[in-house]
PDBQT receptor file of N, H, CA, C and O in Angstrom, charges set to zero:
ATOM      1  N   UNK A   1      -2.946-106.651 127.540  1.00  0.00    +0.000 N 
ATOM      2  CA  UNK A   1      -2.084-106.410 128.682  1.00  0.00    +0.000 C 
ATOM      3  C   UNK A   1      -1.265-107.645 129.023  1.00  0.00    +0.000 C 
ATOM      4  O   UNK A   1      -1.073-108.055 130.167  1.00  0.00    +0.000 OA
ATOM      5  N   UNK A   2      -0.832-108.158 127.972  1.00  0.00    +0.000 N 
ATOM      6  H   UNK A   2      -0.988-107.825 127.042  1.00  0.00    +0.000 HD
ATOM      7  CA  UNK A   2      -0.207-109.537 128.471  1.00  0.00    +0.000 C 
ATOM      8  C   UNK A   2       1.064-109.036 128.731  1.00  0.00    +0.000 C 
ATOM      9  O   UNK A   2       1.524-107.979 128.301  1.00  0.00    +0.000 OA
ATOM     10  N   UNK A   3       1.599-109.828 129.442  1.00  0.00    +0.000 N 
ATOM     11  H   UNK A   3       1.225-110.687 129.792  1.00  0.00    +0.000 HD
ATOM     12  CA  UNK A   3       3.161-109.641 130.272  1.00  0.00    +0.000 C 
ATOM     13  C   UNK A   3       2.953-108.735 131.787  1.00  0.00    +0.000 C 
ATOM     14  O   UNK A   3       3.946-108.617 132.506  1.00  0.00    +0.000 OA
ATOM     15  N   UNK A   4       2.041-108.307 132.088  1.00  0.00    +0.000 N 
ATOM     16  H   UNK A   4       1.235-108.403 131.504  1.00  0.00    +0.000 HD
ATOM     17  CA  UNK A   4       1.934-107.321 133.228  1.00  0.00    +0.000 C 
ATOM     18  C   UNK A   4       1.501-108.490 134.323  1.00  0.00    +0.000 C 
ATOM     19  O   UNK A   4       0.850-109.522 134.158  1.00  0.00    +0.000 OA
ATOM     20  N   UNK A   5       2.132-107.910 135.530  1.00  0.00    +0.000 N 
ATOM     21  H   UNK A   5       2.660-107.072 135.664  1.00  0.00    +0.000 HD
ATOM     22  CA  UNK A   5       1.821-108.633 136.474  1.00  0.00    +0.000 C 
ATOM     23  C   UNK A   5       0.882-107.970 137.437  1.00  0.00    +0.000 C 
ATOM     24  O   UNK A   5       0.635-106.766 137.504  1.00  0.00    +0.000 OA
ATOM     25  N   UNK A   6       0.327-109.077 138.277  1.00  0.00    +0.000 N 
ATOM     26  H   UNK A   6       0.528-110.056 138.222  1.00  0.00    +0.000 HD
ATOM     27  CA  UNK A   6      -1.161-107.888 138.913  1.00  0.00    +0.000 C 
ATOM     28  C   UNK A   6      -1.150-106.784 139.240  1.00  0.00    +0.000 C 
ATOM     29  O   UNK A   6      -2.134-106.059 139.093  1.00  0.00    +0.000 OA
ATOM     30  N   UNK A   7       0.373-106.239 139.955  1.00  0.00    +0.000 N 
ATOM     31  H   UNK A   7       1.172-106.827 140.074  1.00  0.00    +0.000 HD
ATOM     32  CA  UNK A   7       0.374-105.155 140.821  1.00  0.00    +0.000 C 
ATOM     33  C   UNK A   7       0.726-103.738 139.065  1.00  0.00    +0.000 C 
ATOM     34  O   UNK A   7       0.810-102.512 139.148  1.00  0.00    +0.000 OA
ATOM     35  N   UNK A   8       0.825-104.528 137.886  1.00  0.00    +0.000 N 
ATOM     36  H   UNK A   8       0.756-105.523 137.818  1.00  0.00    +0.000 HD
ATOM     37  CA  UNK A   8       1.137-103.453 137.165  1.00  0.00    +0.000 C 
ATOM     38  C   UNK A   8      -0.504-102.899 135.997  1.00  0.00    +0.000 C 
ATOM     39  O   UNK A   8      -0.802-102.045 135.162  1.00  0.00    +0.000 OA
ATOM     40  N   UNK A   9      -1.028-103.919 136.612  1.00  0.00    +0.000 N 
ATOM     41  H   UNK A   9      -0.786-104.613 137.290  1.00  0.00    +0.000 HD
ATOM     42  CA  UNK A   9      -2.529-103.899 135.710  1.00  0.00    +0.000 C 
ATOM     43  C   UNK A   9      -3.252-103.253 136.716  1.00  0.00    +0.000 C 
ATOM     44  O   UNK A   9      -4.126-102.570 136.182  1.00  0.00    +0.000 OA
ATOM     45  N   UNK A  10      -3.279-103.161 137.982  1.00  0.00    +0.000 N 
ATOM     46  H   UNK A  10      -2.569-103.716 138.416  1.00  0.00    +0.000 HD
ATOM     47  CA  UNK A  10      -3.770-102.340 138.989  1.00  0.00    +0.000 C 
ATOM     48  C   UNK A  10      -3.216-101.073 138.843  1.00  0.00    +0.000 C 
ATOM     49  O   UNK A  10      -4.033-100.207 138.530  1.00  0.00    +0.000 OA
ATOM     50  N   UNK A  11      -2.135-100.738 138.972  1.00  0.00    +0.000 N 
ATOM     51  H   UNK A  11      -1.471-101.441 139.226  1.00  0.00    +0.000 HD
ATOM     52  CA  UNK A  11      -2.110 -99.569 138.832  1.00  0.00    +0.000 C 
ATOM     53  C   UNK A  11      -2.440 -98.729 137.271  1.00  0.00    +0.000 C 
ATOM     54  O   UNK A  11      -2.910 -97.604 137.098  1.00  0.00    +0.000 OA
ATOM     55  N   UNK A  12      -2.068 -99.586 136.428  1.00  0.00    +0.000 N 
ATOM     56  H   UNK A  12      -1.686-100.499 136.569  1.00  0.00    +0.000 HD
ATOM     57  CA  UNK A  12      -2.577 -98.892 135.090  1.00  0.00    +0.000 C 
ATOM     58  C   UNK A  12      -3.955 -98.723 135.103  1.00  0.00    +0.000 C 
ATOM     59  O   UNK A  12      -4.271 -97.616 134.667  1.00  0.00    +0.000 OA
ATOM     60  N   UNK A  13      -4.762 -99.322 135.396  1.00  0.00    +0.000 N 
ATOM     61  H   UNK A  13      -4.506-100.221 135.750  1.00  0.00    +0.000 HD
ATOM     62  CA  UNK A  13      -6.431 -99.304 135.631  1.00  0.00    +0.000 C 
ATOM     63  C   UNK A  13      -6.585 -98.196 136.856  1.00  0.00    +0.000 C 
ATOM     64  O   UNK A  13      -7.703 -97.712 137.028  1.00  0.00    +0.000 OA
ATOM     65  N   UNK A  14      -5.608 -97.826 137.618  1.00  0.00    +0.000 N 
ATOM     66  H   UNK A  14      -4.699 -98.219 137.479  1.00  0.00    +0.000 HD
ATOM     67  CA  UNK A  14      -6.172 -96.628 138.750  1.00  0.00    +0.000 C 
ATOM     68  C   UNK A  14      -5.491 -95.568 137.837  1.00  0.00    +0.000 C 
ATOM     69  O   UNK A  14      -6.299 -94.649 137.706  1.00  0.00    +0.000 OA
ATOM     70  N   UNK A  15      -4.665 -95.379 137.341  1.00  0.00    +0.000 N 
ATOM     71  H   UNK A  15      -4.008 -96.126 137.447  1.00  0.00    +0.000 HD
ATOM     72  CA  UNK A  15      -4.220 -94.419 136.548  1.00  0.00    +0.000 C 
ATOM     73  C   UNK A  15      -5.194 -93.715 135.265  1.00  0.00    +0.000 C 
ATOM     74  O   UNK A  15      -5.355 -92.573 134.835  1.00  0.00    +0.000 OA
ATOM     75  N   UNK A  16      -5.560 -94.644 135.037  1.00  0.00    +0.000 N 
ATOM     76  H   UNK A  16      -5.429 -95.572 135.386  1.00  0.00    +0.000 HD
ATOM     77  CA  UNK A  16      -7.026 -94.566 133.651  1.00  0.00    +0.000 C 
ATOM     78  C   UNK A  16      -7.939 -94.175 134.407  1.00  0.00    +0.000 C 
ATOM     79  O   UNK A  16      -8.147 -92.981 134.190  1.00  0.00    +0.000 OA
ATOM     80  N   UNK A  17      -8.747 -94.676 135.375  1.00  0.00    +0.000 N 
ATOM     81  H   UNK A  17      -8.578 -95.646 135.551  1.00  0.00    +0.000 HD
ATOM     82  CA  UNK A  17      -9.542 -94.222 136.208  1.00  0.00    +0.000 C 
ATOM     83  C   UNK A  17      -9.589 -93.062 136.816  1.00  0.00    +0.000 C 
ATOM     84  O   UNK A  17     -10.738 -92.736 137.116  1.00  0.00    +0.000 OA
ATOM     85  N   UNK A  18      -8.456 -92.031 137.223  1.00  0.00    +0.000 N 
ATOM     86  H   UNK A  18      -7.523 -92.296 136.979  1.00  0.00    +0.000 HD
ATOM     87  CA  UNK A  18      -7.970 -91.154 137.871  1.00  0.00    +0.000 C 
ATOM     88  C   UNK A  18      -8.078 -90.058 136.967  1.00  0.00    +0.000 C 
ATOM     89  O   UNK A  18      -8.595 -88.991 137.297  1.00  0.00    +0.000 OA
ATOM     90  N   UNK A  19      -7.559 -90.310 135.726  1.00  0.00    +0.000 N 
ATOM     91  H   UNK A  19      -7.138 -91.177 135.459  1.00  0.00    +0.000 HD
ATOM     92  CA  UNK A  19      -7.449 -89.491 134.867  1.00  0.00    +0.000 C 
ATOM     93  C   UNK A  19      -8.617 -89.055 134.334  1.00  0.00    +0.000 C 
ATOM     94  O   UNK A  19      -8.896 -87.952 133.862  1.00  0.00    +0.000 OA
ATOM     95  N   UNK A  20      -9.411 -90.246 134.485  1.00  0.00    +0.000 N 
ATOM     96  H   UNK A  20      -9.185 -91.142 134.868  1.00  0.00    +0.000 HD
ATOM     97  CA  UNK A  20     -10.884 -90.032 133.550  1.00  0.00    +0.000 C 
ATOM     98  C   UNK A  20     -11.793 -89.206 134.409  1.00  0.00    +0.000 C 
ATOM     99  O   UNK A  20     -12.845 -88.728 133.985  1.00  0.00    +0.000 OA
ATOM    100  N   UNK A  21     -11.180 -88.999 136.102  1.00  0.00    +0.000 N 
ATOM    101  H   UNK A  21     -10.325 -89.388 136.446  1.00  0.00    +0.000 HD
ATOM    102  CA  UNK A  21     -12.395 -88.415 136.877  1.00  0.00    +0.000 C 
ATOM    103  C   UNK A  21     -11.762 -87.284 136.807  1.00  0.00    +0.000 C 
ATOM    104  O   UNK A  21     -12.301 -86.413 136.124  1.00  0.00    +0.000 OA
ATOM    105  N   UNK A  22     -10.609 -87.002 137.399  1.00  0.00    +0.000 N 
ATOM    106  H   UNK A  22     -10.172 -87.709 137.954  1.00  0.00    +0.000 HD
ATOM    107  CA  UNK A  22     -10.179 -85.599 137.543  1.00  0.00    +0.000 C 
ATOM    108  C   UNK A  22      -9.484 -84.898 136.400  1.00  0.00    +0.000 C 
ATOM    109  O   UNK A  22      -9.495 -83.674 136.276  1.00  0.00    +0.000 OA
ATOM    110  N   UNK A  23      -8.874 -85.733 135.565  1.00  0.00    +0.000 N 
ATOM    111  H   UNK A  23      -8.864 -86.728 135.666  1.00  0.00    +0.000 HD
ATOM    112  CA  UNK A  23      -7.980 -84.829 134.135  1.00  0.00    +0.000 C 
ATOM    113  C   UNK A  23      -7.050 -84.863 134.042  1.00  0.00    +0.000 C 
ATOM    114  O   UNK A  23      -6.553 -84.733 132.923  1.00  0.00    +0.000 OA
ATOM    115  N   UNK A  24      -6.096 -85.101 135.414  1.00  0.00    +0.000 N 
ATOM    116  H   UNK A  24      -6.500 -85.207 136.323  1.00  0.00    +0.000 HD
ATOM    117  CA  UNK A  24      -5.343 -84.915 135.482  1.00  0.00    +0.000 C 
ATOM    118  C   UNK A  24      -4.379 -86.938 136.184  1.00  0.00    +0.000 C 
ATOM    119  O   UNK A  24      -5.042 -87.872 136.635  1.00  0.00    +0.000 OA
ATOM    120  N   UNK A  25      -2.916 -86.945 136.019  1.00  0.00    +0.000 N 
ATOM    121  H   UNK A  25      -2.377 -86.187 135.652  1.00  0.00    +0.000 HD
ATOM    122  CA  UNK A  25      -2.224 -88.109 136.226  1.00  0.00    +0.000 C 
ATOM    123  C   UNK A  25      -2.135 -87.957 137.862  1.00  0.00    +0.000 C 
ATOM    124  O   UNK A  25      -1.864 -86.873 138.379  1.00  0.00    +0.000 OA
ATOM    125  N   UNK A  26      -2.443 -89.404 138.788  1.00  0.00    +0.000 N 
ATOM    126  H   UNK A  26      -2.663 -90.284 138.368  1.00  0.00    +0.000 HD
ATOM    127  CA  UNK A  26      -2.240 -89.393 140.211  1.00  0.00    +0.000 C 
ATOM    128  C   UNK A  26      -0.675 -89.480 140.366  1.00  0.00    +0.000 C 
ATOM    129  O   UNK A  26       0.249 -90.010 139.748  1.00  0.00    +0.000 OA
ATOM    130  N   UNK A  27      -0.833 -88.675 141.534  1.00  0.00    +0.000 N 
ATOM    131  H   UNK A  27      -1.584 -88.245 142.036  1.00  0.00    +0.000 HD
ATOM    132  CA  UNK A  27       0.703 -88.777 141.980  1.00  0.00    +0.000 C 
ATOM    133  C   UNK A  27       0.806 -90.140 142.792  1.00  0.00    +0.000 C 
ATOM    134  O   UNK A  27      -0.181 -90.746 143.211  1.00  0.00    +0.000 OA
ATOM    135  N   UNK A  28       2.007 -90.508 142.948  1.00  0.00    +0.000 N 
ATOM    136  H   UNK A  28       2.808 -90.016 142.609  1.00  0.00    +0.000 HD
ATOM    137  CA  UNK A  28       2.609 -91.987 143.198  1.00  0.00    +0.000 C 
ATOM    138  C   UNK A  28       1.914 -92.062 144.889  1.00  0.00    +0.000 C 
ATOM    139  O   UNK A  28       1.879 -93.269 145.127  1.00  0.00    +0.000 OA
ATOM    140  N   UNK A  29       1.653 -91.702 145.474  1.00  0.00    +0.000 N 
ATOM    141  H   UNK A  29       1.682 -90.721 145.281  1.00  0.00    +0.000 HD
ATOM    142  CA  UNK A  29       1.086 -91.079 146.904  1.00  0.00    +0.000 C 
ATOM    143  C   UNK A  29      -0.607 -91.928 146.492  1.00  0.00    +0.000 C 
ATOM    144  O   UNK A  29      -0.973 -92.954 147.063  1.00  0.00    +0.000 OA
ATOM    145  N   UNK A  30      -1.370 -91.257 145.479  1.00  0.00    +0.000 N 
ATOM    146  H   UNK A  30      -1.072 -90.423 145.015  1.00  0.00    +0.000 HD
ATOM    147  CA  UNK A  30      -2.884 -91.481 145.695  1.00  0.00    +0.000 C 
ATOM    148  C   UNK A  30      -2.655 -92.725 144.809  1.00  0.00    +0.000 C 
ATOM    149  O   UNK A  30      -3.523 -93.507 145.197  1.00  0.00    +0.000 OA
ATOM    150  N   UNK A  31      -2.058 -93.239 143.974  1.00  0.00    +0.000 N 
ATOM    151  H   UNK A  31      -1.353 -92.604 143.658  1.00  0.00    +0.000 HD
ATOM    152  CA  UNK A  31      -1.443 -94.663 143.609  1.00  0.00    +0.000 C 
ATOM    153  C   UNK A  31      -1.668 -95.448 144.550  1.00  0.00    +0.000 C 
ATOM    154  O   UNK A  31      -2.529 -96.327 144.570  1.00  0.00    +0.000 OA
ATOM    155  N   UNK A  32      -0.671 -95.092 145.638  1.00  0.00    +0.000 N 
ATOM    156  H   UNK A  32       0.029 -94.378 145.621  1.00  0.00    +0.000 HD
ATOM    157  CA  UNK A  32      -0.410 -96.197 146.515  1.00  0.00    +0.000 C 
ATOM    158  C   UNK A  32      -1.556 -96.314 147.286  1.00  0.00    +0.000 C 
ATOM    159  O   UNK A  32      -1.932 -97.425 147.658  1.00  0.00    +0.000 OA
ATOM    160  N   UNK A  33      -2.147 -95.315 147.567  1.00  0.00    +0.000 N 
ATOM    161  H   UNK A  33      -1.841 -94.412 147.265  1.00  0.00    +0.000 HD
ATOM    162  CA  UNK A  33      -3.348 -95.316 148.250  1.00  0.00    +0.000 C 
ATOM    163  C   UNK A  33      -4.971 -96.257 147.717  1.00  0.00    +0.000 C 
ATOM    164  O   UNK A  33      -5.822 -96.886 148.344  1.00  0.00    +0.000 OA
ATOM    165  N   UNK A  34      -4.816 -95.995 146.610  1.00  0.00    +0.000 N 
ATOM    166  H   UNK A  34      -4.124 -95.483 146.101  1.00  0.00    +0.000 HD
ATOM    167  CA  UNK A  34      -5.724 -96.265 145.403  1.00  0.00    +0.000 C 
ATOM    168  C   UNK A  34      -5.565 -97.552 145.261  1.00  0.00    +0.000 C 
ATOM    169  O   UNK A  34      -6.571 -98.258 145.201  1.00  0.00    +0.000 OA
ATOM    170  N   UNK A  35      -4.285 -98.120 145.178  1.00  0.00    +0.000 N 
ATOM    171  H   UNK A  35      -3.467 -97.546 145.226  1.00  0.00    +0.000 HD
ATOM    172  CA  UNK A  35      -4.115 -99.882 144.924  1.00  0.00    +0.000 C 
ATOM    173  C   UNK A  35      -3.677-100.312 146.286  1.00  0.00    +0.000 C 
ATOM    174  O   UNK A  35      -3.118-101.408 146.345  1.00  0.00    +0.000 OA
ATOM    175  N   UNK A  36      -3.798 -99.796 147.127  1.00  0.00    +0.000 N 
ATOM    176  H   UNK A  36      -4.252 -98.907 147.079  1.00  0.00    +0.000 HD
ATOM    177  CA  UNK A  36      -3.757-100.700 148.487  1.00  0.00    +0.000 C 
ATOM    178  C   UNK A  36      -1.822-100.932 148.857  1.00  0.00    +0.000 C 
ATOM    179  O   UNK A  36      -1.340-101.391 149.893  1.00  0.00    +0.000 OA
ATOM    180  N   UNK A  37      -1.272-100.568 147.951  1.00  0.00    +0.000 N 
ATOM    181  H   UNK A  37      -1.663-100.196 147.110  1.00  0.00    +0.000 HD
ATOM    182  CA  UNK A  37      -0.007-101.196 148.112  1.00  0.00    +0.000 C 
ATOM    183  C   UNK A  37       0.680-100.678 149.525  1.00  0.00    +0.000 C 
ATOM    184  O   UNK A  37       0.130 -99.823 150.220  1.00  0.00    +0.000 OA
ATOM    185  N   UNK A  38       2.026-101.331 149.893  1.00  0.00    +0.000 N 
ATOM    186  H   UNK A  38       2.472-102.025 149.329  1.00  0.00    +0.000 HD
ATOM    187  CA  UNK A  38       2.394-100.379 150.958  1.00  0.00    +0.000 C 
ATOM    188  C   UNK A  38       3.864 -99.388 150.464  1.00  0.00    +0.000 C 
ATOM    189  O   UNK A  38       4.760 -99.104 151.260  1.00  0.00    +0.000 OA
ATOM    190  N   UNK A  39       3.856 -99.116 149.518  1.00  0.00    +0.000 N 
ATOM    191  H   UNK A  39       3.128 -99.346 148.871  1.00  0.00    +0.000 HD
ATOM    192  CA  UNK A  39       5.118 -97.952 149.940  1.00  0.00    +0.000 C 
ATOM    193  C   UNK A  39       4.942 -97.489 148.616  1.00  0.00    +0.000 C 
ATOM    194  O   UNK A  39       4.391 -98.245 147.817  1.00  0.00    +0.000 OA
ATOM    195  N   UNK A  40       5.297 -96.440 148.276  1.00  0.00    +0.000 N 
ATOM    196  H   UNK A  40       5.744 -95.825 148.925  1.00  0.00    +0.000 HD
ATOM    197  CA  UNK A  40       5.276 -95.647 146.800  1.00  0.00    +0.000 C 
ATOM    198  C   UNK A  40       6.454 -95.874 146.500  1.00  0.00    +0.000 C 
ATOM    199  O   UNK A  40       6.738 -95.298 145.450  1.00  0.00    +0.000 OA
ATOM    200  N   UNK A  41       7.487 -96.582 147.026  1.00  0.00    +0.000 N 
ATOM    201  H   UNK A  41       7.257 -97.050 147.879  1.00  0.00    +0.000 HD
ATOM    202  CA  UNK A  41       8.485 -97.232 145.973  1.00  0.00    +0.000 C 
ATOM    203  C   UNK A  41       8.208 -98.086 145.588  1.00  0.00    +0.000 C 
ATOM    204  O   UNK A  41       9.029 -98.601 144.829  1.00  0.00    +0.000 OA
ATOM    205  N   UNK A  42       7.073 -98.728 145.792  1.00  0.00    +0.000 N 
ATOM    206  H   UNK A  42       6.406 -98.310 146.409  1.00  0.00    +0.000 HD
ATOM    207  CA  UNK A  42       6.533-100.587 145.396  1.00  0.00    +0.000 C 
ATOM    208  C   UNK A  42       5.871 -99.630 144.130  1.00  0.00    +0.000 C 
ATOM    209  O   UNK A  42       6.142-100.225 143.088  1.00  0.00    +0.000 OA
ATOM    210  N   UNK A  43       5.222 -98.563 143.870  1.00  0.00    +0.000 N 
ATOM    211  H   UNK A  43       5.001 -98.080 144.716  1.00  0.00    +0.000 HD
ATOM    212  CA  UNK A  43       4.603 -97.726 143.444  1.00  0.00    +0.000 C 
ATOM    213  C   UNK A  43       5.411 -97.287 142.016  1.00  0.00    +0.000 C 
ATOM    214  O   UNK A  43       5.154 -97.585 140.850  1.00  0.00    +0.000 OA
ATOM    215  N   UNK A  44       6.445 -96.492 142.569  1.00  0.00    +0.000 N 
ATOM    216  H   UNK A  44       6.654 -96.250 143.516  1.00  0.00    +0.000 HD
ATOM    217  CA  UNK A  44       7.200 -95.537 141.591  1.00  0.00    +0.000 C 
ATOM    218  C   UNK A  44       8.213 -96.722 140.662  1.00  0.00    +0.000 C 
ATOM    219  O   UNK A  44       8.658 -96.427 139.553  1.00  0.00    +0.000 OA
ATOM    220  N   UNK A  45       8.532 -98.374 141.472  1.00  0.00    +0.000 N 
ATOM    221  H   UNK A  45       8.170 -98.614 142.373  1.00  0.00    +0.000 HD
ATOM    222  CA  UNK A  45       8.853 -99.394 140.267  1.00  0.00    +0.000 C 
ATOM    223  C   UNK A  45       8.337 -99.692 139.562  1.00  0.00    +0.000 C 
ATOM    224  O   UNK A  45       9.035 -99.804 138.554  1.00  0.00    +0.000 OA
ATOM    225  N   UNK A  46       6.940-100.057 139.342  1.00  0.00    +0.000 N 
ATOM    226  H   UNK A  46       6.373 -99.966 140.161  1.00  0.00    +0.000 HD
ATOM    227  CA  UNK A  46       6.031-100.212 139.147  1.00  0.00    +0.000 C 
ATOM    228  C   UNK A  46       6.126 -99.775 137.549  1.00  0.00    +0.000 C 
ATOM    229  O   UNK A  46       6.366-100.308 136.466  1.00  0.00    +0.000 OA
ATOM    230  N   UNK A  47       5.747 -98.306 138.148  1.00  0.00    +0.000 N 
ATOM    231  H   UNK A  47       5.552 -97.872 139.028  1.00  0.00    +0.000 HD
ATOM    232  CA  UNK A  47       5.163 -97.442 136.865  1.00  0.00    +0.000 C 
ATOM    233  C   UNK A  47       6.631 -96.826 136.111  1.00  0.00    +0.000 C 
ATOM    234  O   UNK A  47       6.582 -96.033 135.171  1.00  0.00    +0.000 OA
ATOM    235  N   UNK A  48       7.800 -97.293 136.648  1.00  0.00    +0.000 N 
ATOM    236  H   UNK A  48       7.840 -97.937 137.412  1.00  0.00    +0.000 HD
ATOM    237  CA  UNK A  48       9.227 -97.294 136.428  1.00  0.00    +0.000 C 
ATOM    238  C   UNK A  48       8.603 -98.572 134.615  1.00  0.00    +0.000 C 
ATOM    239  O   UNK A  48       8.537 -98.319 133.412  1.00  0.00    +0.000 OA
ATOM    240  N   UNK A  49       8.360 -99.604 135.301  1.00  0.00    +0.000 N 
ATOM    241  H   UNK A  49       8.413 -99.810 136.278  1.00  0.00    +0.000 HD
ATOM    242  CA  UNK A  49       8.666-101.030 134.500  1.00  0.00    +0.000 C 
ATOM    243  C   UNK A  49       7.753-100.520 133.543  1.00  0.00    +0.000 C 
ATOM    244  O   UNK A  49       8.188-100.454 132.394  1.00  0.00    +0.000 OA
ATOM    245  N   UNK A  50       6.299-100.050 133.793  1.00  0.00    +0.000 N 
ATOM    246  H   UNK A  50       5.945-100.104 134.727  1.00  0.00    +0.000 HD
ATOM    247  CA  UNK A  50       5.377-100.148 132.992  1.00  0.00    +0.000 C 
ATOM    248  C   UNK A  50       5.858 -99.004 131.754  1.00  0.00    +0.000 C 
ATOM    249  O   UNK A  50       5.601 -99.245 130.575  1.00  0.00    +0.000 OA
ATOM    250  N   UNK A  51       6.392 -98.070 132.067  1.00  0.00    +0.000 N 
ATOM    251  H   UNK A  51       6.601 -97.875 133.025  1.00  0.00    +0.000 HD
ATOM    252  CA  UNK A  51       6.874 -97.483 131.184  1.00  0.00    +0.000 C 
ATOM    253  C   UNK A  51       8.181 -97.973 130.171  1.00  0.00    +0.000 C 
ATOM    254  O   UNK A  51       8.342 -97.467 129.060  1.00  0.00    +0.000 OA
ATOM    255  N   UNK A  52       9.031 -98.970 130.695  1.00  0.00    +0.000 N 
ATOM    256  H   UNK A  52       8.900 -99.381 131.598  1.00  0.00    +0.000 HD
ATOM    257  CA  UNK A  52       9.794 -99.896 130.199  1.00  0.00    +0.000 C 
ATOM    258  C   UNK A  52       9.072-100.753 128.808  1.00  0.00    +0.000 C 
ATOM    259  O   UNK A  52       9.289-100.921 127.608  1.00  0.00    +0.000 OA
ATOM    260  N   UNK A  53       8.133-101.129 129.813  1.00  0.00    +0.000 N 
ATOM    261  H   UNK A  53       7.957-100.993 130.788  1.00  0.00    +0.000 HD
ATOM    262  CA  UNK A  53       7.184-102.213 128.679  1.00  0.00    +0.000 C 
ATOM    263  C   UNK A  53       5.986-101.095 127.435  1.00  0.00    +0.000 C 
ATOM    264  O   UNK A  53       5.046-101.533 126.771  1.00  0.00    +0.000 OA
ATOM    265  N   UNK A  54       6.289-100.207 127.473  1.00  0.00    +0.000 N 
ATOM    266  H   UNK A  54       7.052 -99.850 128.012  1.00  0.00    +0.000 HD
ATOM    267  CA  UNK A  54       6.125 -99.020 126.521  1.00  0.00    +0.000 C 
ATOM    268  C   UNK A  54       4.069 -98.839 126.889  1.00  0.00    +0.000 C 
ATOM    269  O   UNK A  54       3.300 -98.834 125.927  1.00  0.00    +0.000 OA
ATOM    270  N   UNK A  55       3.475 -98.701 128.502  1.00  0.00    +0.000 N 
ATOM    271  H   UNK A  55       4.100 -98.706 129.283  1.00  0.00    +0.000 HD
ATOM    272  CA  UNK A  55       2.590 -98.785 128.989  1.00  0.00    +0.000 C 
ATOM    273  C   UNK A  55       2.146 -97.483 129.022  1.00  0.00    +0.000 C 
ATOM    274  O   UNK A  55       1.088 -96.964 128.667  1.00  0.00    +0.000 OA
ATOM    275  N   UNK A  56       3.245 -97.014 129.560  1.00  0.00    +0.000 N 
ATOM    276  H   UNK A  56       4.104 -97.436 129.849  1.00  0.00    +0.000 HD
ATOM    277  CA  UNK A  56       2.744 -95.455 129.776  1.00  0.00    +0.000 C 
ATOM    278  C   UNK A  56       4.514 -94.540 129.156  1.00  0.00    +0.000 C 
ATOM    279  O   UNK A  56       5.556 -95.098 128.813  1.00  0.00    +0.000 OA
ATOM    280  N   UNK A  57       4.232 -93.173 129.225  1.00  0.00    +0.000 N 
ATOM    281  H   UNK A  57       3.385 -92.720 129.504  1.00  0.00    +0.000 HD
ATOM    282  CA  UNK A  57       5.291 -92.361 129.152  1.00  0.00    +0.000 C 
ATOM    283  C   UNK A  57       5.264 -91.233 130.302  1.00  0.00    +0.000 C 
ATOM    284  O   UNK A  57       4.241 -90.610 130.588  1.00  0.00    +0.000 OA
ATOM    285  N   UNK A  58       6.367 -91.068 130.854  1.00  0.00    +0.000 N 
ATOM    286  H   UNK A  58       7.197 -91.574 130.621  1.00  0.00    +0.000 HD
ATOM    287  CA  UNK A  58       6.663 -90.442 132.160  1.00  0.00    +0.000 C 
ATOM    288  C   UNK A  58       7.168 -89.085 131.226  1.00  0.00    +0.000 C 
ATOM    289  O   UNK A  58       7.661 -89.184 130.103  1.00  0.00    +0.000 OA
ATOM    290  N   UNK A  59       6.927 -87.802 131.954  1.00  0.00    +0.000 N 
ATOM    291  H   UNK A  59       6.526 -87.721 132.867  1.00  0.00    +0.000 HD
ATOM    292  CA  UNK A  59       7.984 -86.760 131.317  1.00  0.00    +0.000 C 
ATOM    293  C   UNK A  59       7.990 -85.979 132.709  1.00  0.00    +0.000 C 
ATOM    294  O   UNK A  59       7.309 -85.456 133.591  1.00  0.00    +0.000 OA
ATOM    295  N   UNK A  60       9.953 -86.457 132.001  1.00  0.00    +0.000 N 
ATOM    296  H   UNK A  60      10.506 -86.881 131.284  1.00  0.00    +0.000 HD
ATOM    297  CA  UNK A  60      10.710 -85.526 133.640  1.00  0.00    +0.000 C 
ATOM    298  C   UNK A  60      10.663 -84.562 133.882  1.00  0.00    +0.000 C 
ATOM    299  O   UNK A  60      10.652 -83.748 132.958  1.00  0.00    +0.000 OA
ATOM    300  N   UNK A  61      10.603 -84.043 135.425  1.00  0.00    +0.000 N 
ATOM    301  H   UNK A  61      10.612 -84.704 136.176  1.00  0.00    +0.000 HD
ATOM    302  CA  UNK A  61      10.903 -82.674 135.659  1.00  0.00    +0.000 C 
ATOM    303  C   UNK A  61       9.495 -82.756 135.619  1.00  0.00    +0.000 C 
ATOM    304  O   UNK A  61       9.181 -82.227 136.685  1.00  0.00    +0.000 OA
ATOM    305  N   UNK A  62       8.845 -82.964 135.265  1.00  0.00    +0.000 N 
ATOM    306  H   UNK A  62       9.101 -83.394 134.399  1.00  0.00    +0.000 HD
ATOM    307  CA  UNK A  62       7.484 -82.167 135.469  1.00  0.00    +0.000 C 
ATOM    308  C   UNK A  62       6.307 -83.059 136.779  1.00  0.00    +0.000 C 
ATOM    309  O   UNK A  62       6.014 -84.238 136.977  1.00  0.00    +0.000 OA
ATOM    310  N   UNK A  63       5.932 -81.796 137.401  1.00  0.00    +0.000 N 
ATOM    311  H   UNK A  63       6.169 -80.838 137.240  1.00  0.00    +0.000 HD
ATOM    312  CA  UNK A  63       4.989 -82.576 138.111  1.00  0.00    +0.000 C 
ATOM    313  C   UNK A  63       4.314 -83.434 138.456  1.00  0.00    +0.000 C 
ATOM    314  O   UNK A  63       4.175 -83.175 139.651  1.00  0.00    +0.000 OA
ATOM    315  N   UNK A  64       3.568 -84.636 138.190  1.00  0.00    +0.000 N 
ATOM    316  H   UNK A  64       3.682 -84.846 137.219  1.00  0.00    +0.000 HD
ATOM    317  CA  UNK A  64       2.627 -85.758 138.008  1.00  0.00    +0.000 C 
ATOM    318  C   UNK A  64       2.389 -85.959 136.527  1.00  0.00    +0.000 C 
ATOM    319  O   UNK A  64       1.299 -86.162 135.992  1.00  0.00    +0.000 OA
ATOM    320  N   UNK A  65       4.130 -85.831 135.676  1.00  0.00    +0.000 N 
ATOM    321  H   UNK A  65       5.016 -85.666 136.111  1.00  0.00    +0.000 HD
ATOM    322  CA  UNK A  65       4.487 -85.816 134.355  1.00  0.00    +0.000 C 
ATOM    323  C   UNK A  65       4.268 -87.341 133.721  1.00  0.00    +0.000 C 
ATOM    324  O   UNK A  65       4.528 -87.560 132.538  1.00  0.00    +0.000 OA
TER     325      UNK A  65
């Protein structure tokens, strides 16, 4: 995980975590909730960049895609 900065290794670790309990990807809402942050745009950049840095893959249009 080198190059990630804390707030992007936190959320990738609640995202893994989330997934592994329920099955399903958290929406940017139980994110923000989950890593303490304050706004789900601090949230939705976030997982904006991490997908940049080829972390995760987002697919549009779809729900908690």
């Amino acid at each position: 995980m080198d190059g990630l900065n804390a707030d992007e290794r936190e959320i990738l670790h609640c995202i893994e975590r989330y997934q592994n309990q329920f099955g399903r990807t958290p929406s940017y809402e139980e994110i923000r909730v989950s890593t303490g942050m304050s706004s789900k745009d601090h949230v939705y950049r976030d997982v904006r960049t991490l997908e940049e840095k080829g972390y995760l893959h987002c697919e549009r249009g779809i729900s908690r895609g």
